[in-house]
GULO-448692 format. One record per atom (N, C-alpha, C): residue in three letters; x, y, z. Coordinates in steps of 0.1 Angstrom, whole numbers, plus 2048, in hexadecimal, padded with zeros to 3 digits. Layout:
ALAXYZ;...
***
This chain:
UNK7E27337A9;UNK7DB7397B4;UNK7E473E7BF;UNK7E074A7C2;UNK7E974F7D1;UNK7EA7467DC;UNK7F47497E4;UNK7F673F7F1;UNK7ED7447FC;UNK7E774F7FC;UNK7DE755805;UNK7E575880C;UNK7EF75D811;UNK7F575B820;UNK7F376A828;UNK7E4767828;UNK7DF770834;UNK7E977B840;UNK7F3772845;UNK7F5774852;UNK80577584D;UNK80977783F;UNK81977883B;UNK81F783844;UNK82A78284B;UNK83278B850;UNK84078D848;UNK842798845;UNK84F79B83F;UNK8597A7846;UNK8637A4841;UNK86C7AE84A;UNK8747B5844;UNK87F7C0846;UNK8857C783E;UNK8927C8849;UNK89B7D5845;UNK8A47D6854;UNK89C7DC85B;UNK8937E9856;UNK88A7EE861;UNK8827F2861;UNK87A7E685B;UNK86B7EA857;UNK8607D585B;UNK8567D785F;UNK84A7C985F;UNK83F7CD856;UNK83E7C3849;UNK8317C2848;UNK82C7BA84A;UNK81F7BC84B;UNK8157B284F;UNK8087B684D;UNK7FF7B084F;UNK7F27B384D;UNK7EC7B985B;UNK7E47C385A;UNK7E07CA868;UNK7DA7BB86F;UNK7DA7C0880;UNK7D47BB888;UNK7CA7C2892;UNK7C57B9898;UNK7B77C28A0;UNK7C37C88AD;UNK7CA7C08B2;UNK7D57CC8BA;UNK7DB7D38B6;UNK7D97D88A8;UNK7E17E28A2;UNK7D97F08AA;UNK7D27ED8AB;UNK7CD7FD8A8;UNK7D68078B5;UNK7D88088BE;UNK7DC8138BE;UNK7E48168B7;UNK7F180E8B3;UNK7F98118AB;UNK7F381A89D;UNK7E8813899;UNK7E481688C;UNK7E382388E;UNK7D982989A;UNK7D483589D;UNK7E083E8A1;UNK7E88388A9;UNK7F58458AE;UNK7FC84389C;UNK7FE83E896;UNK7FF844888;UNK7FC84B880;UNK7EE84C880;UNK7E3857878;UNK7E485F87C;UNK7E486188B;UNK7E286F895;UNK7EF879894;UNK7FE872891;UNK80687A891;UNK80887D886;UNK80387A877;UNK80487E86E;UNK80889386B;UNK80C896866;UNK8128A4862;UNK8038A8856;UNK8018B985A;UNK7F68B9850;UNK7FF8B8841;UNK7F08B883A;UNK7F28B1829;UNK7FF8BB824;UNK8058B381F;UNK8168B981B;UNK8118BB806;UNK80B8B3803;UNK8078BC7F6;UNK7F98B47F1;UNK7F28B57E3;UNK7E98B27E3;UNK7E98A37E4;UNK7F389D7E0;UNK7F18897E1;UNK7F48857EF;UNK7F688A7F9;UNK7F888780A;UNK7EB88380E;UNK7E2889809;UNK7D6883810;UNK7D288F81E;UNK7C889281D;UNK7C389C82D;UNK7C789183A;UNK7C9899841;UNK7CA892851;UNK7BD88C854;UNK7BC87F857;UNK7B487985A;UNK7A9879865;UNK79C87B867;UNK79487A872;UNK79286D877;UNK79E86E883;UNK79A863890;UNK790862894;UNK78586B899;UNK77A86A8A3;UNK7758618A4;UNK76D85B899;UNK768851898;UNK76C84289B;UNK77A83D897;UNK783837894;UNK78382D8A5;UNK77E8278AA;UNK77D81F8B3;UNK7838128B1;UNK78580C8B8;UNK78E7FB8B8;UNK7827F48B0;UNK7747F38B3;UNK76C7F08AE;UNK76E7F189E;UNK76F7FA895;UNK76D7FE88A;UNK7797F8886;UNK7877FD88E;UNK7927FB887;UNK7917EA886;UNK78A7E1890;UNK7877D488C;UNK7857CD885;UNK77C7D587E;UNK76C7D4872;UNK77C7D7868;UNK7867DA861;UNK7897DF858;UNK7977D785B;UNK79B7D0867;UNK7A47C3863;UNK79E7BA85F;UNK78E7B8863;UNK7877AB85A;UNK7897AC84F;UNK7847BB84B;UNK7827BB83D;UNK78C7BA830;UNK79A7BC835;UNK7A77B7833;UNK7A97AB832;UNK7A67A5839;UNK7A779783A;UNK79D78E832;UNK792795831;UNK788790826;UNK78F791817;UNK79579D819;UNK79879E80B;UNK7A4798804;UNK7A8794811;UNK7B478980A;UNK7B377980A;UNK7A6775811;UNK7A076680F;UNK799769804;UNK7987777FF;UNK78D7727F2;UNK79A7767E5;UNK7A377A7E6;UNK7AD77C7DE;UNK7AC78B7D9;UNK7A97927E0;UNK7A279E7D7;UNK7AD7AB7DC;UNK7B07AB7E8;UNK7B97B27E8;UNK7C57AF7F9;UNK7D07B57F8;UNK7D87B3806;UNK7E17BE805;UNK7DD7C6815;UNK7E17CF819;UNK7EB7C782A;UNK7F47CD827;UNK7FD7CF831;UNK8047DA837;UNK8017DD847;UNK8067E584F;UNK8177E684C;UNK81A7F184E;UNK82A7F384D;UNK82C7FB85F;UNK8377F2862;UNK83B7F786F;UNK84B7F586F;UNK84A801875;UNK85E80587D;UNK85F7F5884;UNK86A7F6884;UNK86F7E9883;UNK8737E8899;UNK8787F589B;UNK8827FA8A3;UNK8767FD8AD;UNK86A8028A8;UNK8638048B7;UNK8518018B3;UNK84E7FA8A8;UNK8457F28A4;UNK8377FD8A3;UNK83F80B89F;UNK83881589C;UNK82C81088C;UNK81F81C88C;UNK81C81187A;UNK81C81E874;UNK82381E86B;UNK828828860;UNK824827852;UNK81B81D852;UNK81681C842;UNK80C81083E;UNK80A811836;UNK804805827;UNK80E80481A;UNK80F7F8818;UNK8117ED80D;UNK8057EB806;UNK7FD7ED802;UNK7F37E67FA;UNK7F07DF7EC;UNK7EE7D37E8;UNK7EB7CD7DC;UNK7DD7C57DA;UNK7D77D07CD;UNK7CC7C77C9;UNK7CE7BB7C3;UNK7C27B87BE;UNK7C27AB7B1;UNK7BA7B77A7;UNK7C27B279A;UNK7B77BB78F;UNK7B37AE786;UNK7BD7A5786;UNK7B6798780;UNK7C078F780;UNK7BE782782;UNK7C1778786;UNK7C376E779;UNK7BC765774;UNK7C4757769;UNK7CA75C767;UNK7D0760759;UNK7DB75C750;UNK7E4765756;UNK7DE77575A;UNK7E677F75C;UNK7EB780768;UNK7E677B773;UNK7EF77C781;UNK7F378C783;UNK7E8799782;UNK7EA7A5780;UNK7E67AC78B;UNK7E67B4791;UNK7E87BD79C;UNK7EC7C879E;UNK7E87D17AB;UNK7EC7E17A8;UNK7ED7E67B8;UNK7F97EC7B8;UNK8027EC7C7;UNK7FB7FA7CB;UNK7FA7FC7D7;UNK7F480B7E0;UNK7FD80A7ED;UNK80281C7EC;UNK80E81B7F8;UNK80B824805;UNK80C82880B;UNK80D832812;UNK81583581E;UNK81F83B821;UNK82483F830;UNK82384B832;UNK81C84A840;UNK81B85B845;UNK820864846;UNK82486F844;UNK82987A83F;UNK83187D84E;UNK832878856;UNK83887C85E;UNK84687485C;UNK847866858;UNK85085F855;UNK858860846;UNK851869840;UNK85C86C834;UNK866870833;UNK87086B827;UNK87E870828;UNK885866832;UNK88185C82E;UNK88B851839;UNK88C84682D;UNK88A844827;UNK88983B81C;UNK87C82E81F;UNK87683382B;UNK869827830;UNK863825822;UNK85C82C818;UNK85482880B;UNK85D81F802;UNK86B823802;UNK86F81B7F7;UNK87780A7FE;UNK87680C80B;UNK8797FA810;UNK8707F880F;UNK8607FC818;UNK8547F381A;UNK84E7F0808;UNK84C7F77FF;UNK84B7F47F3;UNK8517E97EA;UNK85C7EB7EA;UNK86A7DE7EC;UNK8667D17EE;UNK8677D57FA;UNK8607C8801;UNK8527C17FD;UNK8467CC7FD;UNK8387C47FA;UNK83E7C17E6;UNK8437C67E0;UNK8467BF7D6;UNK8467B27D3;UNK8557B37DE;UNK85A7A17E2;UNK84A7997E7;UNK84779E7EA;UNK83679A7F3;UNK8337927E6;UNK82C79E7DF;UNK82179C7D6;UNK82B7927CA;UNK8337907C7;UNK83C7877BE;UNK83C7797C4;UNK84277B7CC;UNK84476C7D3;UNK8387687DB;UNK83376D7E3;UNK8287677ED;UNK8167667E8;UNK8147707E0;UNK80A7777D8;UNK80776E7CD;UNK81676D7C3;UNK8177677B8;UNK80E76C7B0;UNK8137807B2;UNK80D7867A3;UNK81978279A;UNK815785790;UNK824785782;UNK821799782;UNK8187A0782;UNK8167AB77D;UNK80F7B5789;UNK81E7BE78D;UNK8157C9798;UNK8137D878E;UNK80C7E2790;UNK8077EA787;UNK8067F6796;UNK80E802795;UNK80C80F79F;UNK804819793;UNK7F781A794;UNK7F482578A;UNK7F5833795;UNK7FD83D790;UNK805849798;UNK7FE854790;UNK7FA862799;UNK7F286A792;UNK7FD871789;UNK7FE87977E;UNK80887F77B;UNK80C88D780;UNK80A89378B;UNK80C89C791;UNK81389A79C;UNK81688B7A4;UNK81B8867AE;UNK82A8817AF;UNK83288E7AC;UNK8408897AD;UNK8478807B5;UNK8438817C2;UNK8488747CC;UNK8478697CC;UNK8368647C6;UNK83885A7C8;UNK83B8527B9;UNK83C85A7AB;UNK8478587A0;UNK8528567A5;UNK85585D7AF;UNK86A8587B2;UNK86884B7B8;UNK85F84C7C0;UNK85E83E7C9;UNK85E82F7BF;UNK8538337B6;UNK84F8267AD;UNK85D8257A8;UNK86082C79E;UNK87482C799;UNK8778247A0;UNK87F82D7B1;UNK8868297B6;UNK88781D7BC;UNK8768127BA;UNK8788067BE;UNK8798007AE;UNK87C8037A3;UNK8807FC79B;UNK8737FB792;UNK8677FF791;UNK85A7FE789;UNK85E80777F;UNK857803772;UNK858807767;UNK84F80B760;UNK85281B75E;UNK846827756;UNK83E816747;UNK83381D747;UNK830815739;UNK829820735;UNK81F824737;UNK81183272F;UNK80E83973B;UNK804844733;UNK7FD84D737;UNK7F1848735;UNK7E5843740;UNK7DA84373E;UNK7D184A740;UNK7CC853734;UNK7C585F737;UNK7B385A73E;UNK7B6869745;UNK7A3867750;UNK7A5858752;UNK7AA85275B;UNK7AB845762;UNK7A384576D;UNK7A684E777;UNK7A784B788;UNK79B85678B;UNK79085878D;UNK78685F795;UNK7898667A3;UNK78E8727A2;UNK7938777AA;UNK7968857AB;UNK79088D7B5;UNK79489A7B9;UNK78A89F7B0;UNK77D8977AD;UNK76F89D7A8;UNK77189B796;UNK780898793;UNK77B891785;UNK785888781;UNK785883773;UNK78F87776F;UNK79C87F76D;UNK7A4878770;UNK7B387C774;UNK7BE87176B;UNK7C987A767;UNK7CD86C75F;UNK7DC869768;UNK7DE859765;UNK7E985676B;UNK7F7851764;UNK7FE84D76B;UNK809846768;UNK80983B76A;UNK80B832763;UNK80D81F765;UNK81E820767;UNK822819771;UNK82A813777;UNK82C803775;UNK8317FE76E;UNK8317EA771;UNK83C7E6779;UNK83D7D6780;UNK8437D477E;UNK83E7C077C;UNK8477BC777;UNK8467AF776;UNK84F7A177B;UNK848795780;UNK850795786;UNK85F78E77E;UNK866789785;UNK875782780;UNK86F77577B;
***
């Protein structure tokens, strides 16, 4: 069984993860907001704030936090180390648990912070997370095949191509096939 550890803090030279907090939010928000429009199709559209109140962003550290007392998934905020700016997600599901100890990592840093190597420490790092503290044996990045960055990224933290799974991922209005990434632990 996992250790749960809800409230894990990890560090890098200059990077914090951690799991969001309800004082995150401006942070959260001055992150989203300075985001750069969509740089290609896997960036994602610029986000609508409006809505987006302390309130809501509240409702969605619970729901974080629910989802790692139920084992089901753990997302952690990535922040500059130097001025405690939040520049990303780390995320790992559970895809199943007894024998397999299996799992599947989700990344993201805002396009405004690219080109500094932020994706390939905080990645790194939630690795080390999910191996040691997690106690998966098995993380899984399924990558669209059209998404060259974040193929260098997976590489460059050391994950390893296995297949092509065709029409996998429901997206962009139909099945999309991906790339499996592993890695396993030591």
């Amino acid at each position: 069984m996992p250790k749960k550890e809800i409230n894990l803090l990890s560090e890098t030279e200059r990077l914090v993860l951690r799991p969001l907090e309800n004082m995150d939010y401006e942070r959260w928000l001055e992150g989203f907001s300075n985001t750069l429009p969509q740089q290609y199709k896997h960036d994602g559209v610029k986000m609508d704030l409006s809505e987006w109140t302390q309130e809501k962003f509240n409702e969605v550290v619970t729901r974080h936090q629910q989802l790692a007392i139920q084992d089901e998934g753990y997302i952690f905020g990535v922040f500059r180390k130097f001025d405690n700016k939040h520049i990303g997600m780390v995320g790992f599901w559970t895809v199943m648990r007894r024998e397999f100890q299996w799992g599947f990592l989700e990344y993201r840093i805002h396009n405004q912070h690219w080109g500094n190597g932020f994706g390939k420490e905080a990645v790194q790092e939630g690795l080390s997370i999910a191996f040691k503290n997690l106690d998966f044996h098995r993380i899984e990045a399924h990558i669209n095949i059209d998404n060259p960055p974040s193929i260098s990224l997976a590489e460059s933290v050391g994950l390893t191509y296995e297949c092509t799974r065709k029409g996998f991922t429901y997206e962009f209005n139909e099945w999309t096939d991906n790339f499996i990434y592993y890695m396993n632990s030591k």
